[in-house]
DRENDO-1510 file (C-alpha; in Angstrom, 1 decimal, always signed):
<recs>
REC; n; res; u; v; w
REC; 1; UNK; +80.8; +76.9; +72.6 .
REC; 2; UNK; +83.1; +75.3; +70.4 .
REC; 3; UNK; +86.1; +75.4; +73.3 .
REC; 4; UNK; +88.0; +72.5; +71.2 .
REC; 5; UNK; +90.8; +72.1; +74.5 .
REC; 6; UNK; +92.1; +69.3; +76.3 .
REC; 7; UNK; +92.2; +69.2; +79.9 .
REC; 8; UNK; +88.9; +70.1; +81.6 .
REC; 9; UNK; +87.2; +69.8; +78.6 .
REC; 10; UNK; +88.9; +67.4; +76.7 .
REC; 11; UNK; +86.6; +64.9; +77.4 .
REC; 12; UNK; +84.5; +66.4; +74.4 .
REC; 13; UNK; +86.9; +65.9; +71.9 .
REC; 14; UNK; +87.8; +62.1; +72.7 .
REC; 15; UNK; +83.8; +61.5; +73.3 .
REC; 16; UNK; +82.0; +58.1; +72.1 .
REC; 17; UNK; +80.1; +60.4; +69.4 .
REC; 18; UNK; +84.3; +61.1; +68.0 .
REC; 19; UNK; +84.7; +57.4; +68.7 .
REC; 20; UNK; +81.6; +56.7; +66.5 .
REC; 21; UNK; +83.3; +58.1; +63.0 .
REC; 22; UNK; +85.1; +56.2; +60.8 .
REC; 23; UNK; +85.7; +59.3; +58.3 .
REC; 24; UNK; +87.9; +62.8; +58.9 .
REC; 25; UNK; +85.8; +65.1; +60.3 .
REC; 26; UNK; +86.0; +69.1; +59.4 .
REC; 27; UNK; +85.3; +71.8; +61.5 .
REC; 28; UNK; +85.8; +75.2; +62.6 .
REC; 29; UNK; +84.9; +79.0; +63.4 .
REC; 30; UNK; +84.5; +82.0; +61.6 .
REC; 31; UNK; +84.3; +84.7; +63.8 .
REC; 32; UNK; +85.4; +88.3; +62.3 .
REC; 33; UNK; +84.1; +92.0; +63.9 .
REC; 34; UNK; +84.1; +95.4; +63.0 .
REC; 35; UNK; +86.5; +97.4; +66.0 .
REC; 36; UNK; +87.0; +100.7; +67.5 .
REC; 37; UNK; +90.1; +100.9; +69.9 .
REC; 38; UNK; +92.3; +102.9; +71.7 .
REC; 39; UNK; +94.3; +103.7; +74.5 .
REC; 40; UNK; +94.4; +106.9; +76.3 .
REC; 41; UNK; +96.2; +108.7; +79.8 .
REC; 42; UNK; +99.6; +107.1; +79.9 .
REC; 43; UNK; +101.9; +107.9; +82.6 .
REC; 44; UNK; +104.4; +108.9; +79.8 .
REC; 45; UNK; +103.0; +111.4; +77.6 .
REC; 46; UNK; +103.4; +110.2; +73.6 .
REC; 47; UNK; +103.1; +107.0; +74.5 .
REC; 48; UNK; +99.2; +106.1; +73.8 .
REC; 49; UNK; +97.5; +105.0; +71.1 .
REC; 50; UNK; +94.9; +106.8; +69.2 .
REC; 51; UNK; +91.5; +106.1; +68.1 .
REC; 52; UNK; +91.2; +103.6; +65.1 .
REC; 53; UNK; +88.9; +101.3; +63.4 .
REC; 54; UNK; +90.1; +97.6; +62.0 .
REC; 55; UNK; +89.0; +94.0; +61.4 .
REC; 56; UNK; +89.6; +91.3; +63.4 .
REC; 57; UNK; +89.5; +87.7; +63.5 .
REC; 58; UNK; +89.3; +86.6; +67.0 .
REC; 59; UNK; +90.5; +83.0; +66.9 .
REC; 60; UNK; +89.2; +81.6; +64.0 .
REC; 61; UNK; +90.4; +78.4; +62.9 .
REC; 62; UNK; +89.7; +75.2; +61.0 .
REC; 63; UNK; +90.5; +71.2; +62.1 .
REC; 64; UNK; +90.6; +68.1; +61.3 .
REC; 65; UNK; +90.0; +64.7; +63.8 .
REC; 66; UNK; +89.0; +61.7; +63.5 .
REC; 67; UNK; +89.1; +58.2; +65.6 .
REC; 68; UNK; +89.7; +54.4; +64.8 .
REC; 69; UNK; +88.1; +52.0; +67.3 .
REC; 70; UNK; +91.3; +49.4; +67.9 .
REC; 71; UNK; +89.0; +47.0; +69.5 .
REC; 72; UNK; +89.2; +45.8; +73.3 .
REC; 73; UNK; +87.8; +49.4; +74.0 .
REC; 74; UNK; +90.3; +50.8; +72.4 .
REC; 75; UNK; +90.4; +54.1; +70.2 .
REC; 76; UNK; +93.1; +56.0; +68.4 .
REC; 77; UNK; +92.6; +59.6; +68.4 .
REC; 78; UNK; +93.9; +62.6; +66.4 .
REC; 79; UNK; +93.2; +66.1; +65.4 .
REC; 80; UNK; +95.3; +69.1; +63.9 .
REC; 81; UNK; +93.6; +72.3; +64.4 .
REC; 82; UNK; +95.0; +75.5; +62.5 .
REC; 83; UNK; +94.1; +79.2; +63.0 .
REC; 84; UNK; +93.3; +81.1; +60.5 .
REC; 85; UNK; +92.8; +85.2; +59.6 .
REC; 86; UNK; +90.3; +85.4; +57.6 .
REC; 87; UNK; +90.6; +89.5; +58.0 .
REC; 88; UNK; +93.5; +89.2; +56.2 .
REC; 89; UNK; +95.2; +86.3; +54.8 .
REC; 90; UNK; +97.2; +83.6; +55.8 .
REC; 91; UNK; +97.5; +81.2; +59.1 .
REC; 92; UNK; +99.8; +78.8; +61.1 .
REC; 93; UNK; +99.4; +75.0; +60.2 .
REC; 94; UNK; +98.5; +73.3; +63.8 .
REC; 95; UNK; +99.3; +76.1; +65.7 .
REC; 96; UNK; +96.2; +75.5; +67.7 .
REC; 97; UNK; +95.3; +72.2; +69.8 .
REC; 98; UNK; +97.0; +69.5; +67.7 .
REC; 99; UNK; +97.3; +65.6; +69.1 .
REC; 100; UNK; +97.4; +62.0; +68.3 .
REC; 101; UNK; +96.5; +60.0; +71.4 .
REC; 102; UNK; +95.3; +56.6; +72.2 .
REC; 103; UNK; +92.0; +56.6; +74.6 .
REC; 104; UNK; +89.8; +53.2; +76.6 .
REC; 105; UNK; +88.4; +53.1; +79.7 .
REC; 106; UNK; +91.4; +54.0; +81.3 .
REC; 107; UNK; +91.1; +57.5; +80.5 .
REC; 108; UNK; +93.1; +59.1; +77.3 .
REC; 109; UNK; +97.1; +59.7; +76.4 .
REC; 110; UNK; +97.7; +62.2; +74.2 .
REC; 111; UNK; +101.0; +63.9; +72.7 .
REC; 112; UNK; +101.4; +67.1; +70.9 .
REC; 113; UNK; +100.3; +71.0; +71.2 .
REC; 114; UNK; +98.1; +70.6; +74.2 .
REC; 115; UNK; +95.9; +73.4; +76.3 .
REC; 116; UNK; +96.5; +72.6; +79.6 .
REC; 117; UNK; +94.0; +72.5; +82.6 .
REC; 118; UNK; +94.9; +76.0; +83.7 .
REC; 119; UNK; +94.5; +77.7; +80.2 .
REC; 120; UNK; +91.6; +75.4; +79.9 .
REC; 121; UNK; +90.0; +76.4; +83.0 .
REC; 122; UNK; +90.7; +80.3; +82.0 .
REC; 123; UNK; +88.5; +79.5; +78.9 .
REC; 124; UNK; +85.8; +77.3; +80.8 .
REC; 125; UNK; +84.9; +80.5; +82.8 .
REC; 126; UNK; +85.1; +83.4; +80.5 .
REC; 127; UNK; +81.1; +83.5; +79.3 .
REC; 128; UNK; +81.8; +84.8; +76.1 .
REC; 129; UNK; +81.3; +82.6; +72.9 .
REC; 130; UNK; +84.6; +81.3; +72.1 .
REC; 131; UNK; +86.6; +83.1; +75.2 .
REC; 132; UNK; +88.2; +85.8; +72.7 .
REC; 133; UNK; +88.3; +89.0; +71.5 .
REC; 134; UNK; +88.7; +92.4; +73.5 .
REC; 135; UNK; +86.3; +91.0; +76.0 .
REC; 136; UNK; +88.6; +87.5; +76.9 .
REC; 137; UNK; +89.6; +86.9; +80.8 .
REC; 138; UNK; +93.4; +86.6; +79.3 .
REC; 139; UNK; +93.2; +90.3; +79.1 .
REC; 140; UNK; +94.4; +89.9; +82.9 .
REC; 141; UNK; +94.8; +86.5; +84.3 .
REC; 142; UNK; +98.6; +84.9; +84.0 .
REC; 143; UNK; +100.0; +88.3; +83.8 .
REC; 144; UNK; +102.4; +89.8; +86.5 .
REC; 145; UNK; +102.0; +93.9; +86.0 .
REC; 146; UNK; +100.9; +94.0; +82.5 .
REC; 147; UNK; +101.5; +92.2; +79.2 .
REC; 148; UNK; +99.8; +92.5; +75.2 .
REC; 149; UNK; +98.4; +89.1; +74.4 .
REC; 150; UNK; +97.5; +85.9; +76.7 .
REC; 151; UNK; +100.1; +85.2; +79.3 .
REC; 152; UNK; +102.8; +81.8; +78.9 .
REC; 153; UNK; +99.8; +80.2; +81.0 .
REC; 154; UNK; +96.9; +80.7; +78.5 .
REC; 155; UNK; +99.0; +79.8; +75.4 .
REC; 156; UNK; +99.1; +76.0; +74.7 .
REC; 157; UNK; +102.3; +73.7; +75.6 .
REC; 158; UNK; +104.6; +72.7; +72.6 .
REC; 159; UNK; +105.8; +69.0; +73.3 .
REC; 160; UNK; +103.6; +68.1; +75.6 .
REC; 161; UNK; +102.0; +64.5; +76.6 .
REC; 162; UNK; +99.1; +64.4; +78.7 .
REC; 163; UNK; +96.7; +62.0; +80.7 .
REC; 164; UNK; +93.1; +62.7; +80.7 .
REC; 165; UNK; +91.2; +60.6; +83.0 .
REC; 166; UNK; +87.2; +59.3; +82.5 .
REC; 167; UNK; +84.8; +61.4; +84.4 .
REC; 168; UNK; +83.7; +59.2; +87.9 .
REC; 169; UNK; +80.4; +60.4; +88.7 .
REC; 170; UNK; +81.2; +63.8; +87.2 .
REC; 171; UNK; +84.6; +64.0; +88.4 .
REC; 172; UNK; +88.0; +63.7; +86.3 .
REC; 173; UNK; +91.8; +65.0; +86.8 .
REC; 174; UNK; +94.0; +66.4; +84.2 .
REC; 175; UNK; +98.2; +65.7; +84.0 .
REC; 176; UNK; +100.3; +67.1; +81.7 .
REC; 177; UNK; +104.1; +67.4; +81.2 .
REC; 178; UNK; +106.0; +69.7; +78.8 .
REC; 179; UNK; +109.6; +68.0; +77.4 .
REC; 180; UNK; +112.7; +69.8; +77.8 .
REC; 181; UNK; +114.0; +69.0; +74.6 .
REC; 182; UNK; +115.8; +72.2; +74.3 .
REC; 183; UNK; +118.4; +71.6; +76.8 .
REC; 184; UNK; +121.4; +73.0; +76.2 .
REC; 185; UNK; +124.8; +70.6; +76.2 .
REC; 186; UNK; +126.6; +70.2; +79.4 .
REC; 187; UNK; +129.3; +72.6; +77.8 .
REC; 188; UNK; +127.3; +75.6; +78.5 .
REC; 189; UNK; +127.0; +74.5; +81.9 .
REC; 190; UNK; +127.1; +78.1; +83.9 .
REC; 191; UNK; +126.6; +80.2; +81.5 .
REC; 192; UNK; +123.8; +82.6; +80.4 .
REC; 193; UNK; +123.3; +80.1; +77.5 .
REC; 194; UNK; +122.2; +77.3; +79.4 .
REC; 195; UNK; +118.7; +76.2; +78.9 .
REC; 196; UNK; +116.3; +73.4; +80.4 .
REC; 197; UNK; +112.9; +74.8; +79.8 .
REC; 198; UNK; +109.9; +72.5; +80.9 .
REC; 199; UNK; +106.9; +72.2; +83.0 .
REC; 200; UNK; +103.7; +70.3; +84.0 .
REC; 201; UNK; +100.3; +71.3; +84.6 .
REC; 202; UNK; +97.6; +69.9; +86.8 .
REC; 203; UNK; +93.7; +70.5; +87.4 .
REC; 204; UNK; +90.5; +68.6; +88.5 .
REC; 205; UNK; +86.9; +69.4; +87.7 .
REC; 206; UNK; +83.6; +68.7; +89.6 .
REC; 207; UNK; +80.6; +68.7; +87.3 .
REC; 208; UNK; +77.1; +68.0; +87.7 .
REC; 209; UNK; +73.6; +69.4; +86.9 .
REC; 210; UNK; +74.1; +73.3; +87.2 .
REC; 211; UNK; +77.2; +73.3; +89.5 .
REC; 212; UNK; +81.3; +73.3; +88.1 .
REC; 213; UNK; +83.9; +73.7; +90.3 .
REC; 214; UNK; +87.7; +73.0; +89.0 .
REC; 215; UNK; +91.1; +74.1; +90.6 .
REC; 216; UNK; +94.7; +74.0; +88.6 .
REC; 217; UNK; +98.6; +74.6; +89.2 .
REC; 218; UNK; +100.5; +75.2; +86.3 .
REC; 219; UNK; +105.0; +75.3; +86.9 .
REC; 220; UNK; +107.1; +76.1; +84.3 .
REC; 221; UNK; +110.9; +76.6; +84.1 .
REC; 222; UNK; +111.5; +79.2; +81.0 .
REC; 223; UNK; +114.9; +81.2; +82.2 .
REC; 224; UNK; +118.4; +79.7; +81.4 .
REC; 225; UNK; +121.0; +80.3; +84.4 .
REC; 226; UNK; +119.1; +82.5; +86.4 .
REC; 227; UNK; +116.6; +79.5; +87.1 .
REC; 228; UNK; +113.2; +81.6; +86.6 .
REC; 229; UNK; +110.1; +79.6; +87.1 .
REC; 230; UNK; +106.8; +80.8; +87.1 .
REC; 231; UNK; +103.1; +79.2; +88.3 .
REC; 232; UNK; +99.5; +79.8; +88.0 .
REC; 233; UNK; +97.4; +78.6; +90.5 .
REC; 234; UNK; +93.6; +79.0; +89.8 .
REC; 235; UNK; +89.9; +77.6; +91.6 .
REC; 236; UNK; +86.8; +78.5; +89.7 .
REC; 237; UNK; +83.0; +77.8; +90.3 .
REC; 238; UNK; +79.7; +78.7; +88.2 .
REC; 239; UNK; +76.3; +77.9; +88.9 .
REC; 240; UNK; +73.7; +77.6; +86.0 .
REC; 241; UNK; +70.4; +79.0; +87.4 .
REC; 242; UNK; +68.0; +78.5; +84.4 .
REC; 243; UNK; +67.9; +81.8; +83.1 .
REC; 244; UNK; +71.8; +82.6; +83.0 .
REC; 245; UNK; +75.2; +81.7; +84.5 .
REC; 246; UNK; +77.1; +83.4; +87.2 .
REC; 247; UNK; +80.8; +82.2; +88.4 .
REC; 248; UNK; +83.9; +83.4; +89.9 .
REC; 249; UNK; +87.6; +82.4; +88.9 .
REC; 250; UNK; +90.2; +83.0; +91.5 .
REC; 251; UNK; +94.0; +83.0; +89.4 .
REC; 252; UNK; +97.3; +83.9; +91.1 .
REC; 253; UNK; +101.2; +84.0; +89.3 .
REC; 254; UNK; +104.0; +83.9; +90.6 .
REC; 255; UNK; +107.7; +84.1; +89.0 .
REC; 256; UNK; +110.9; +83.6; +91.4 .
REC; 257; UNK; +114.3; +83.6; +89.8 .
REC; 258; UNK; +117.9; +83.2; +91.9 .
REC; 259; UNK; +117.4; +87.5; +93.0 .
REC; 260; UNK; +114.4; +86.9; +94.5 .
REC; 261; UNK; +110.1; +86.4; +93.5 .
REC; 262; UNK; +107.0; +88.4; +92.7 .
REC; 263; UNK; +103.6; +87.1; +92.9 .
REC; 264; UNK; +99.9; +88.9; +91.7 .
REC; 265; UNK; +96.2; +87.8; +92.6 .
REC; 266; UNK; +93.5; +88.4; +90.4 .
REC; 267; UNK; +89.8; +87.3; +89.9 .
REC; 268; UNK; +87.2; +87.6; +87.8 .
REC; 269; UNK; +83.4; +87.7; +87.9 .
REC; 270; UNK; +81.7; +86.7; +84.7 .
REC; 271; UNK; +77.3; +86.3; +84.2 .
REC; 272; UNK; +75.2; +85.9; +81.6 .
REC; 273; UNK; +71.5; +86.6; +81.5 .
REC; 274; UNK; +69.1; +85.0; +78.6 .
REC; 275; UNK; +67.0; +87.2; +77.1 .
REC; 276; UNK; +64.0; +85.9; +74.8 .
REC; 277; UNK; +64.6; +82.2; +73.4 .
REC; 278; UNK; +68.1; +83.4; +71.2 .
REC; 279; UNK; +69.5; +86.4; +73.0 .
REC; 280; UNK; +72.3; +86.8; +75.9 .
REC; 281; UNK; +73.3; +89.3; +77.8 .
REC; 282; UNK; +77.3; +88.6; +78.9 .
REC; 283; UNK; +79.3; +90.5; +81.5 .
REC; 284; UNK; +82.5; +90.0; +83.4 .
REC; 285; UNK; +84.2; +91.9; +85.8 .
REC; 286; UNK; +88.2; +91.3; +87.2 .
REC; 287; UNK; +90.6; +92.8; +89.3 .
REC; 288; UNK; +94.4; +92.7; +89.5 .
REC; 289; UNK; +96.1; +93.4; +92.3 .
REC; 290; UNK; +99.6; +95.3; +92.7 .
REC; 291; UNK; +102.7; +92.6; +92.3 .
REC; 292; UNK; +104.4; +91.8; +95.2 .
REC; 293; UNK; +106.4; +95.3; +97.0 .
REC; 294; UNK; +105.4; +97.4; +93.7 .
REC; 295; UNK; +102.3; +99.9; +94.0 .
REC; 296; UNK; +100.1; +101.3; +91.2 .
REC; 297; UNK; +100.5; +98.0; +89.3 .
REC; 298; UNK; +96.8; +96.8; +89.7 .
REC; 299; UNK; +93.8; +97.1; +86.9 .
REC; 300; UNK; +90.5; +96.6; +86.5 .
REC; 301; UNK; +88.6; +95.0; +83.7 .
REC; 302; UNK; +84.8; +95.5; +82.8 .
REC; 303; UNK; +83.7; +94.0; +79.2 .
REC; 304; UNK; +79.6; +94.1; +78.7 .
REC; 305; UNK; +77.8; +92.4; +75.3 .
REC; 306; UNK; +75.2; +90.8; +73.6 .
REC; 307; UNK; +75.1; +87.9; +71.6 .
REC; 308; UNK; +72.1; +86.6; +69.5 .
REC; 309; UNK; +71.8; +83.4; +67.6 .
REC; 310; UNK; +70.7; +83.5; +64.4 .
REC; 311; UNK; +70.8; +79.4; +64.5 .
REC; 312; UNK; +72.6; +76.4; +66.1 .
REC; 313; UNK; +75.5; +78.2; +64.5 .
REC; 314; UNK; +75.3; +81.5; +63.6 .
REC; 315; UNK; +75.2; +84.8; +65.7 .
REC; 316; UNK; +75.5; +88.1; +65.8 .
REC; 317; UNK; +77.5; +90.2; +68.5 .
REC; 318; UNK; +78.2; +93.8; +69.7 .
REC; 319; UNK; +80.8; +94.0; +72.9 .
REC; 320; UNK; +82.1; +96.9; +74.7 .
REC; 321; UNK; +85.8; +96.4; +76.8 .
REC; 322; UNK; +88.1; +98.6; +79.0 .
REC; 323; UNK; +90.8; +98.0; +81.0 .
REC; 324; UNK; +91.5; +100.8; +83.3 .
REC; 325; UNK; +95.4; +100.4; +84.8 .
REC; 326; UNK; +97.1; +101.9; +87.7 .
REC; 327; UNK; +100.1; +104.4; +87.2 .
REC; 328; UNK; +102.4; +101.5; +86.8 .
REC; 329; UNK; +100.4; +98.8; +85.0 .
REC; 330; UNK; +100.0; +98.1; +81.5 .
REC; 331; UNK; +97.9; +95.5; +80.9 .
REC; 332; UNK; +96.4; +95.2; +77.5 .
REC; 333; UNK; +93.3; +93.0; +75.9 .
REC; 334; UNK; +94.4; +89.3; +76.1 .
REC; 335; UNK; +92.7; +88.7; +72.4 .
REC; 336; UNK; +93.6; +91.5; +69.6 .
REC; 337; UNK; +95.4; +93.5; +72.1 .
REC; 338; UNK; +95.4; +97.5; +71.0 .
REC; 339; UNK; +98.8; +97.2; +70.7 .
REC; 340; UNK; +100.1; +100.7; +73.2 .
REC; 341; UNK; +103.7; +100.5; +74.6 .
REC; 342; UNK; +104.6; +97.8; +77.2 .
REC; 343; UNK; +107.8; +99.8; +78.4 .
REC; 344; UNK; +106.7; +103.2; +78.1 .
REC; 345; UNK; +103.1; +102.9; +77.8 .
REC; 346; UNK; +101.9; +102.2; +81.5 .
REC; 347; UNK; +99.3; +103.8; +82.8 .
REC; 348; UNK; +97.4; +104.1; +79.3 .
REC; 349; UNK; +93.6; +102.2; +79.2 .
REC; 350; UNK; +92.9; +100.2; +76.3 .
REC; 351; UNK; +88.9; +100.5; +75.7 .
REC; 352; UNK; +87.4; +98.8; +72.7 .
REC; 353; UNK; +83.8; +98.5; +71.1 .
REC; 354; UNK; +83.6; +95.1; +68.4 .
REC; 355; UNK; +80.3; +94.1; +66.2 .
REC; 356; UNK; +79.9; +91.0; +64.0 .
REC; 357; UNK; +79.6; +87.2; +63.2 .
REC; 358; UNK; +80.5; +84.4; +64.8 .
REC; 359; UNK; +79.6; +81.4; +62.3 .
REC; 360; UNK; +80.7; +77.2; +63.7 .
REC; 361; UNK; +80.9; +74.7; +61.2 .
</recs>
């Protein structure tokens, strides 16, 4: 519900009913809840974090888009989408998925801050509304060890350009590359100043009826002289049987530098069950195993909920979340992480318990 992304579901926001406006369209999410957190049993004594209550605002945001039909079957497209903290105050002007593109029957090009297919494939199969909050699948997939916050593969690409291509019997393919306009002059050639960050990011999606399958590879180049690179390779599947979803998403990173590589598999299991006409039960469960010649640095994740609409637009949610790490991990919710120290903190288990309201509009 209201995944506003490119890539795998891009196809949504460049639709004919998008094509169809002539005016600005305004939309956005308000989705604020009441939290209890905390992190407890770090290797490290001192380092956890205690009990405490807040208010969060997991993802909100507000946008903007719009379309100009060209002629020929030709459209321009555009949107600048913001998040917002309504919790507090304040925001980052197009800090979310922001674009202006031109689309026809030859698929769609679009330039700006993009989601790619692997973070978009990462959203497509967590089940909860709006893929955020304690319960999101970013709490462990894209991560090597550990990590507060969604890995480099679940955030969305600054100067990006991608190709979107129409769906072929339910079919479509994803391409997008990432400039590296922050190269460094040729002066700084061997030195630890010398940067040439960039990537690109690939996926394709089977859909149709019940069944969506979809498979990415994501390489980026963020180090300076050391040459580190890192990739996310995922394949995910779910099956709508009437009464609920169930699915499985298979994600594995890797980062290599010029000393050598490390690499982590994970996967996750995520279902929903529909209870009544407005109610759903939601529950994932994911595994991350130890990195590459390091033990104790695997987790689990288990995040239970239930969601009931009020409308078409309004709901009402209560979620429960823990992620239980090994000796050496520290992994920490993807989405309003509790916050528990990376370096010293491993081993603690950030659990959290969220009710409120999740309003589109």
């Amino acid at each position: 519900m209201q995944k506003k992304i490119i890539a795998l579901a891009v196809a949504g926001l460049v639709s004919g009913a998008a094509f169809a406006q002539s005016n600005v369209t305004i939309y956005g999410v308000a989705d604020l809840t009441f939290d209890n957190v905390k992190a407890g049993g770090a290797t490290d004594s001192g380092y956890n974090m205690p009990n405490r209550n807040r208010v969060s605002s997991n993802s909100s945001y507000i946008g903007f888009k719009g379309a100009e039909d060209l002629g020929n079957g030709l459209k321009a497209v555009f949107q600048f989408e913001s998040g917002v903290n309504p919790d507090a105050t304040g925001g980052t002007w197009a800090n979310r998925d922001s674009y202006v593109g031109l689309g026809g029957g030859f698929g769609t090009v679009a330039m700006g801050n993009l989601t790619g297919p692997t973070r978009a494939l990462g959203a497509a199969m967590d089940p909860f509304a709006g893929a955020t909050g304690i319960t999101a699948n970013t709490g462990l997939i894209g991560k090597l060890g550990g990590g507060a916050g969604a890995s480099l593969f679940d955030t969305r690409w600054q100067n990006a350009i991608a190709y979107i291509s129409p769906s072929f019997s339910g079919f479509s393919v994803v391409a997008a590359y990432v400039a590296n306009e922050n190269k460094t002059r040729d002066g700084l050639s061997g030195t630890a100043g010398q940067l040439n960050t960039r990537g690109y990011d690939i996926g394709a999606k089977y859909e149709n009826g019940p069944i969506m399958v979809a498979a990415s590879y994501n390489q980026a180049k963020v180090g300076d002289i050391a040459d580190t690179k890192g990739s996310a390779t995922r394949v995910g599947a779910k099956y709508n049987f009437g009464m609920g979803t169930v699915g499985l998403l298979w994600d594995r990173v890797k980062w290599e530098d010029n000393t050598g590589n490390a690499k982590r598999n994970a996967w996750f299991l995520p279902v929903t069950f529909n209870v009544g006409g407005n109610g759903k039960i939601i529950a994932q469960y994911g595994h991350a195993g130890d990195v590459t010649d390091t033990s104790d640095t695997g987790a689990k994740m288990f995040a239970i909920g239930y969601e009931h609409s009020l409308s078409k637009r309004t709901m009402i949610k209560a979620v429960w979340s823990q992620i239980s790490n090994e000796a050496a991990a520290s992994y920490d919710f993807g989405v309003n992480a509790v916050g528990f120290s990376q370096t010293n903190g491993a081993g603690a288990d950030p659990k959290g318990f969220q009710i409120g309201i999740r309003h589109t509009f």
